[in-house]
C-alpha positions as CSV (number, residue, x, y, z in Angstrom):
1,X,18.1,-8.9,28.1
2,X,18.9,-8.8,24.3
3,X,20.7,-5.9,24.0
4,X,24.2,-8.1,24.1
5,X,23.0,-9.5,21.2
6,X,22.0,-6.4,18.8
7,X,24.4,-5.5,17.1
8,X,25.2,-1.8,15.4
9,X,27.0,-0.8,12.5
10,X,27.7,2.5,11.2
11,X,27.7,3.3,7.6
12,X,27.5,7.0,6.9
13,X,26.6,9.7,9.1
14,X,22.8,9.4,8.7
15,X,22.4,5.7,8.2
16,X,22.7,2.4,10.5
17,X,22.4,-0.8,10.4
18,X,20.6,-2.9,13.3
19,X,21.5,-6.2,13.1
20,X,18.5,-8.7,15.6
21,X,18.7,-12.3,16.1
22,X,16.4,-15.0,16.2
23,X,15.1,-15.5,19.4
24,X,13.7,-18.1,21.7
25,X,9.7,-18.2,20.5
26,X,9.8,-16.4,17.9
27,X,8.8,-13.2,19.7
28,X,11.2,-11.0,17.9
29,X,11.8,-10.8,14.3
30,X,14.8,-11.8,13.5
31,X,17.3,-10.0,10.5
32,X,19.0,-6.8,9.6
33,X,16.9,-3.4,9.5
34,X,18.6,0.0,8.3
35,X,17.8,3.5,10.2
36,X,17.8,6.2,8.7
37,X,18.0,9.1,11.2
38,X,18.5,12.6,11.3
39,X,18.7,13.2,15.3
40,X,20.2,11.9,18.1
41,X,18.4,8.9,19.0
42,X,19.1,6.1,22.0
43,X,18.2,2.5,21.7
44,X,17.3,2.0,25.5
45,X,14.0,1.5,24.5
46,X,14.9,-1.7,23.2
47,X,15.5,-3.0,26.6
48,X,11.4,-3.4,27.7
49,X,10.5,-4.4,23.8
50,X,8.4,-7.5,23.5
51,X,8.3,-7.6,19.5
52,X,10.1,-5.2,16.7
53,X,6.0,-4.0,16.1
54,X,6.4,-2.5,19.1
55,X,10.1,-1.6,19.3
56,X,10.1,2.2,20.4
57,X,13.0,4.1,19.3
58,X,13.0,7.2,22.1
59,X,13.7,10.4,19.6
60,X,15.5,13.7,21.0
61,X,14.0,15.4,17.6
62,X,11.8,14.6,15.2
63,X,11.6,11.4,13.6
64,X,13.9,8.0,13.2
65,X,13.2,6.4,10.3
66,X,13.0,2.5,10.6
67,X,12.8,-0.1,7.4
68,X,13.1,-3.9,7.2
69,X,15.7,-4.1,4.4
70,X,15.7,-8.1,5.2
71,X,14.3,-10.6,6.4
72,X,14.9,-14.5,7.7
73,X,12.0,-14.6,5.2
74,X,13.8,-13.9,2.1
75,X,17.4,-14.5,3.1
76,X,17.4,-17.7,0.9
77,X,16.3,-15.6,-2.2
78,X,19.0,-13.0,-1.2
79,X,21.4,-15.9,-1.1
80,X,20.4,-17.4,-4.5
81,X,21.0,-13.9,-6.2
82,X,23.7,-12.3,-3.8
83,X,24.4,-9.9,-7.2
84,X,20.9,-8.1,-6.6
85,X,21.5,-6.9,-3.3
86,X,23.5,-3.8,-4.8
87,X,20.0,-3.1,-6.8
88,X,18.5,-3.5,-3.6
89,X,20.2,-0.9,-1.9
90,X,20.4,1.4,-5.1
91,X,16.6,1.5,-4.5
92,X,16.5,1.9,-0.8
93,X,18.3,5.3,-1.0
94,X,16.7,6.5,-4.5
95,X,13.4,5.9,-2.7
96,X,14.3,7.6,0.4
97,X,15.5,10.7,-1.9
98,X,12.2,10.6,-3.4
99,X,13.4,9.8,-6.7
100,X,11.4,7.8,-8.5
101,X,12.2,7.1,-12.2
102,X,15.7,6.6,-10.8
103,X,14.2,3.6,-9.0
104,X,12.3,2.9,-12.2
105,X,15.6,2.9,-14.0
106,X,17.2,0.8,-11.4
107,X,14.2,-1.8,-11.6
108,X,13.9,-2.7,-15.4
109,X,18.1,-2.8,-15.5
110,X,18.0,-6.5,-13.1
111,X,18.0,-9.4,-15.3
112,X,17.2,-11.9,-12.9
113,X,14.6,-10.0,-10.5
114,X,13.8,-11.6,-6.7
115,X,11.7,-11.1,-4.5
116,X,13.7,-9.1,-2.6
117,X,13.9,-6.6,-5.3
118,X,10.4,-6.4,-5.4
119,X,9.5,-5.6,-2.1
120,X,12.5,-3.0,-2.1
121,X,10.8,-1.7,-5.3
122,X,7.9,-1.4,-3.5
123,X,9.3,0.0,-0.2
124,X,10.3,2.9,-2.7
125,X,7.1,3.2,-4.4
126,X,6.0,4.0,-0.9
127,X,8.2,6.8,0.2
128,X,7.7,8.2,-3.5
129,X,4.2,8.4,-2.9
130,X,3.9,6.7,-6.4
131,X,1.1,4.0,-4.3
132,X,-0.4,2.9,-7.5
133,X,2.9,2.2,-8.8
134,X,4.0,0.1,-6.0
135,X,0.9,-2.2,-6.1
136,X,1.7,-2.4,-9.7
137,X,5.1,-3.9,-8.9
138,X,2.8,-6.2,-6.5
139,X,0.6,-7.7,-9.3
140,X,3.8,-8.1,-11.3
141,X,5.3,-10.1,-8.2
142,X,2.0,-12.4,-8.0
143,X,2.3,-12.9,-11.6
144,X,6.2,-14.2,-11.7
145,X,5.1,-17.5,-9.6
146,X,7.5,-16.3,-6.9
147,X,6.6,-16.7,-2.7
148,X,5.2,-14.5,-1.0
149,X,6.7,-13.5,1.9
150,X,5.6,-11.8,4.8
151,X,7.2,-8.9,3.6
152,X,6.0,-8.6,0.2
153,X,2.3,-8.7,2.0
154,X,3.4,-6.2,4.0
155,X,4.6,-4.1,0.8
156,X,1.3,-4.6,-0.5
157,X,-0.8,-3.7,2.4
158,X,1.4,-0.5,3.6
159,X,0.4,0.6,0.1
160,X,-3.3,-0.5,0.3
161,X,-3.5,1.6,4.1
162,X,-2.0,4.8,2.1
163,X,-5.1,4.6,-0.5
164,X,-8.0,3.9,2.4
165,X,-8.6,0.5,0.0
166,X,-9.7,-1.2,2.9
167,X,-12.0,-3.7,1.2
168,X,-9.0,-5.2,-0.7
169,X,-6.6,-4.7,2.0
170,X,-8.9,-7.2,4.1
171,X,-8.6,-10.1,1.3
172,X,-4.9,-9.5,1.0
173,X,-5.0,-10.2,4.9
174,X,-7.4,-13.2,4.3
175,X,-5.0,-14.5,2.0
176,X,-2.2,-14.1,3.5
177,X,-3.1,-15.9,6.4
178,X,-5.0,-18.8,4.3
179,X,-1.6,-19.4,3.1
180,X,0.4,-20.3,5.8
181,X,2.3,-17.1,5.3
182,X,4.0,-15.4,8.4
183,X,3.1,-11.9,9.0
184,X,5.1,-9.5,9.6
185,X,3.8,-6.4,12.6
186,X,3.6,-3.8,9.5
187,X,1.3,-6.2,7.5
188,X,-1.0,-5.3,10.6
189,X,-0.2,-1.6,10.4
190,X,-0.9,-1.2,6.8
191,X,-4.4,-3.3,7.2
192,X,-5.6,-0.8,10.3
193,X,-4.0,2.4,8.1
194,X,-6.4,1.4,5.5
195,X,-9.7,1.3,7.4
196,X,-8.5,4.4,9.5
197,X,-8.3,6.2,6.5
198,X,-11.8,6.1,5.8
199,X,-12.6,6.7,9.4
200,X,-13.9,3.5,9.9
201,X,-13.2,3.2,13.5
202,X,-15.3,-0.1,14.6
203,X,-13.3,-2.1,11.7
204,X,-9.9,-0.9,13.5
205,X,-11.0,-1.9,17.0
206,X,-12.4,-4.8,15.8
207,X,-9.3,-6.1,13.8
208,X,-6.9,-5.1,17.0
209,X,-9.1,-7.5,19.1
210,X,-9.0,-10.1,16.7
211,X,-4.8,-8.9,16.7
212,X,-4.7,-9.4,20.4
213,X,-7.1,-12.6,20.8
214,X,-4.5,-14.1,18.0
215,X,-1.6,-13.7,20.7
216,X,0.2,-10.0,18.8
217,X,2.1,-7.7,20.9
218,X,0.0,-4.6,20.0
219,X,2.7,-1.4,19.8
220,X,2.1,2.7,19.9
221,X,1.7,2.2,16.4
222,X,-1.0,-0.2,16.0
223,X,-3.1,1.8,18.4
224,X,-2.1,5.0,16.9
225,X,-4.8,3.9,14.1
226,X,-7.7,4.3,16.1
227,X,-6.7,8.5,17.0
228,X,-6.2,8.3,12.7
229,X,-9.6,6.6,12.2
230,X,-11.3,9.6,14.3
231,X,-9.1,12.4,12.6
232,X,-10.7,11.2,9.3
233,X,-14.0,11.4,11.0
234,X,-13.6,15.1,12.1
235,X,-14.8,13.8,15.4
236,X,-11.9,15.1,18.4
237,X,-13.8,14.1,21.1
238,X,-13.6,10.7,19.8
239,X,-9.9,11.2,19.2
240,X,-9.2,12.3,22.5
241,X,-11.5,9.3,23.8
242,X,-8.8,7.0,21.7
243,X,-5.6,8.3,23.4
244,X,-7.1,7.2,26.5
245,X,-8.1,4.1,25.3
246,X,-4.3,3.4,24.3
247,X,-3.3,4.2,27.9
248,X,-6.1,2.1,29.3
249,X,-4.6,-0.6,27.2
250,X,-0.8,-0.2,28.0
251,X,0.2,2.0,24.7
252,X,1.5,5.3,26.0
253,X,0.4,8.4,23.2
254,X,3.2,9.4,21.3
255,X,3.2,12.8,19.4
256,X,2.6,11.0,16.1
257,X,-1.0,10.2,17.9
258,X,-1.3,13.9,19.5
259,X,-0.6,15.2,15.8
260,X,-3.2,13.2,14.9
261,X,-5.7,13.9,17.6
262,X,-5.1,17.8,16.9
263,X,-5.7,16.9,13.1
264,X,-9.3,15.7,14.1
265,X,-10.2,19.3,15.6
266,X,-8.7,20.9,12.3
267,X,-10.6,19.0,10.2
268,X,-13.9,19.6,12.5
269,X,-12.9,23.5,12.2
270,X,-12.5,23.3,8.7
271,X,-15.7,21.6,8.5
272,X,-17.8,24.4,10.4
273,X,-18.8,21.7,12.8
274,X,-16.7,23.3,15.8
275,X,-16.6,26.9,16.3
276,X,-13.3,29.3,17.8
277,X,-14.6,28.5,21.8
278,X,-14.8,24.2,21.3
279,X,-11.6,24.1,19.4
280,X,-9.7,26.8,21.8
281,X,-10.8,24.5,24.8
282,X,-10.0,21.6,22.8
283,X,-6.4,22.2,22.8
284,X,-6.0,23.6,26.2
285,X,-7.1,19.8,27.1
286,X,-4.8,18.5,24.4
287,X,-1.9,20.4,25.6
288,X,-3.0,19.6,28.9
289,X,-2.6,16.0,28.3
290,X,0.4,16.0,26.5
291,X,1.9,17.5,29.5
292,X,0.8,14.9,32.0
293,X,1.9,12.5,29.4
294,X,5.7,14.1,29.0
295,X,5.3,14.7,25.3
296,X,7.0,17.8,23.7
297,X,5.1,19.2,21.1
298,X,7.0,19.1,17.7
299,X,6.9,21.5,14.3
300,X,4.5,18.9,12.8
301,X,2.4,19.0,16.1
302,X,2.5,23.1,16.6
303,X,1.6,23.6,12.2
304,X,-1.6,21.5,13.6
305,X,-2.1,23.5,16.6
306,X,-2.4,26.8,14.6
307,X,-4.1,25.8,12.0
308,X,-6.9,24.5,14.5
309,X,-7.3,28.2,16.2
310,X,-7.5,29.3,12.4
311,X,-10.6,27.5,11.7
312,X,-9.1,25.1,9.8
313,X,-7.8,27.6,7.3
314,X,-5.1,26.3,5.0
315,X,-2.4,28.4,6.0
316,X,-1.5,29.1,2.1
317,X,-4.6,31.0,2.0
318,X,-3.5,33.1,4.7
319,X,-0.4,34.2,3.1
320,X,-2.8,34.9,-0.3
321,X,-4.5,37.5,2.5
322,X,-7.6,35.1,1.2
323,X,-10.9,35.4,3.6
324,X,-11.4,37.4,7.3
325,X,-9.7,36.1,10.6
326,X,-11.1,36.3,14.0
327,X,-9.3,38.9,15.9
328,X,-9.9,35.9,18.8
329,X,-8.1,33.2,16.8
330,X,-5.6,35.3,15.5
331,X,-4.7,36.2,19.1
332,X,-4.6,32.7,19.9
333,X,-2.0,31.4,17.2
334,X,0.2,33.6,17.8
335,X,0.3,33.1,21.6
336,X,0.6,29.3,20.7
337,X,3.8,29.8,18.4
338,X,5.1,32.5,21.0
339,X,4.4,29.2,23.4
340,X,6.5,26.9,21.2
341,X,9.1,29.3,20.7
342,X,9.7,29.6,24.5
343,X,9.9,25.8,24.4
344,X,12.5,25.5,21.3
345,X,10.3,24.1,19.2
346,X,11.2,24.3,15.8
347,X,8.7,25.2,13.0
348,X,7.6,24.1,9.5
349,X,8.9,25.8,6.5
350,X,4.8,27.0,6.0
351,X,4.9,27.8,9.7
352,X,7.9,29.8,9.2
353,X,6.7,31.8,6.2
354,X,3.2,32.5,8.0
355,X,4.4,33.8,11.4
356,X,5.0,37.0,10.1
357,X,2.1,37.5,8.1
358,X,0.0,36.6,11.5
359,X,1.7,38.6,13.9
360,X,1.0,41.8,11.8
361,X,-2.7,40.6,11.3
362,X,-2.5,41.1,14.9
363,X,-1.4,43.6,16.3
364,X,-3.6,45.4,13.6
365,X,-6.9,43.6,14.9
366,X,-7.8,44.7,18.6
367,X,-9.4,42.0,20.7
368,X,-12.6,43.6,22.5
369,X,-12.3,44.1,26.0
370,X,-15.9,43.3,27.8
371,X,-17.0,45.8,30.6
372,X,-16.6,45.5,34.3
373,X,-19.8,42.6,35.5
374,X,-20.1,40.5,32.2
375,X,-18.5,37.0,31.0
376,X,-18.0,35.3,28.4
377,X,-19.2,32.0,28.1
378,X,-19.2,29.2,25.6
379,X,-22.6,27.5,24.4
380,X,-22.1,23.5,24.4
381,X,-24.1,22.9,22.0
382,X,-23.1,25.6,19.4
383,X,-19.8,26.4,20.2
384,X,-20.9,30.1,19.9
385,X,-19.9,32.4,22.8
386,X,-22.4,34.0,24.8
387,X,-22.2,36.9,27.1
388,X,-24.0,37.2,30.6
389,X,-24.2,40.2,33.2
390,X,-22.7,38.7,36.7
391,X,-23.8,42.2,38.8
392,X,-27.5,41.3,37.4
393,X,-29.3,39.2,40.3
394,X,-31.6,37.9,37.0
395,X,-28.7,37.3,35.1
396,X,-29.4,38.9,31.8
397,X,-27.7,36.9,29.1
398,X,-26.9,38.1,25.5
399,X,-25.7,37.2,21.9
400,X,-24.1,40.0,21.4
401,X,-20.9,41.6,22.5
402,X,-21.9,44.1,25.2
């Protein structure tokens, strides 16, 4: 019912601007939002969208890139200094080029700094990865006597999720709301981000009830934190247990929260705490689910995947010819990327370099076949396989390969 009202505007060939008005309740939030994309995206999406926290751009490729560049918030500061708005946007594309001292540069030059230029300073900081930085600018904001707006929280507690700093990320939140000030969906995002990051699961459920009791249209993103908050805990059966939980509670998975999922049985790999049997049937259900789900792996998604059947290996090492392979996991990875390939799916650049290196690991390493009568089995408890004789009535079982 609003799309009538959204209005698009191209500016170059990888940038738009989405224009969204005010509407009736507040429910959406109104102002002008620049994507940056680098596929073919459709905006259909929009139709069903509740709130912008949960606005879901539907992606043919990768990723679509979404940032507030203003507010209703700070459209009064942007009038009072209509100059800075060029510094404003110098920053925005330094910061999505990664260049940071340019934004630097940019920064000191403005005589008569806003808020605006602040948060865009901090937007910046973000994409830089320069997180200390950014809160820096933050302080610096506090310190100037200007408002706070719902954005600059956000700034702040985007930065605070990056770090894990979820102790200080709760008093910004405190504040914030102590204030009067109106938040904005990614001042919830960065608050869950920051107690996902230190795998602190019960604190993310508990703020998203607190979120949904407070009247918040939760989006994919929002319950995207819990899958993070398990990754960090090398726990994938508690991942897995989360993507049901967003499907149980409207969110559909997206492959941001598979990625995720999969990163949980990497990490458990790496960590000895799941051997080459758990983590090969974890990702058969993975896959599995994804597939009932209608979601496409993608090269972030597959460098995941094969890193999992590795053990957890950084693929760098692998390269380096550093430490032995299974001959069963290196099987495995390469069926997965033949799998991907069959399905177009394009691959990292360290995917790209390490395909070769692992197909000729291969097809020099012979998996063993067992004889006619036994199977293979995989203890629960250890992950470890296990071999027992089908012919024999008393079933003789055995450790060791027959």
């Amino acid at each position: 019912p609003i799309c009538a009202d959204i209005s698009l505007k191209l500016m170059a060939a990888s940038r738009l601007l989405l224009r969204i008005p005010r509407c009736i309740g507040d429910r959406f939030l109104a102002g002008t939002y620049s994507i940056d994309v680098s596929c073919e995206f459709s905006l259909n999406a929009i139709r069903n969208s509740r709130c912008f926290g949960s606005l879901s751009l539907r992606k043919s490729r990768d990723f679509v890139k979404l940032q507030n560049v203003h507010t209703s918030q700070t459209k009064q500061a942007e009038e009072h200094l209509p100059e800075n708005r060029k510094f404003t946007a110098q920053m925005n594309d330094l910061g999505w080029k990664g260049d940071w001292p340019g934004v630097q540069r940019i920064f000191a030059s403005i005589e008569n700094k806003n808020a605006i230029n602040y948060n865009a300073a901090m937007a910046a900081a973000d994409r830089c990865g320069q997180y200390d930085e950014g809160l820096g600018m933050f302080s610096a904001l506090r310190k100037s006597g200007m408002v706070l707006t719902g954005v600059s929280y956000a700034s702040a507690l985007t930065l605070l999720g990056r770090l894990g700093r979820y102790e200080e990320a709760s008093q910004l939140w405190s504040e914030m709301m102590e204030s009067g000030t109106r938040p904005t969906p990614a001042c919830l995002t960065g608050l869950l981000n920051a107690a996902a990051v230190q795998g602190n699961i019960a604190e993310v459920r508990k703020r998203l009830q607190e979120a949904e009791t407070a009247g918040w249209v939760l989006g994919e993103i929002h319950f995207a934190c819990l899958v993070r908050a398990a990754r960090e805990s090398r726990d994938p059966d508690l991942a897995f247990g989360a993507l049901e939980e967003m499907r149980s509670r409207g969110a559909k998975p997206h492959i941001v929260a598979y990625t995720l999922a999969m990163g949980a049985c990497c990490r458990a790999a790496e960590a000895d705490i799941m051997k080459f049997g758990q983590v090969e049937e974890f990702c058969n259900k993975l896959m599995h689910s994804m597939r009932a789900d209608g979601i496409s792996q993608n090269a972030f998604f597959l460098e995941e995947h094969v890193k999992a059947l590795l053990g957890g290996k950084r693929l760098e090492l692998i390269l380096e010819g550093s430490g032995q392979l299974d001959p069963s996991a290196l099987h495995a990875s390469v069926a997965a990327l033949d799998q991907a390939a069959a399905a177009g799916v394009r691959k990292t650049r360290l995917i790209s370099k390490v395909e070769g290196k692992l197909r000729s690991l291969s097809q020099n390493v012979a998996v063993r076949t067992l004889p006619a009568g036994w199977q293979q089995t995989v203890d629960p408890g250890s992950g470890a396989p296990y071999y027992w004789r089908t012919t024999d009535p008393a079933g003789t079982v055995t450790w060791q390969h027959p």
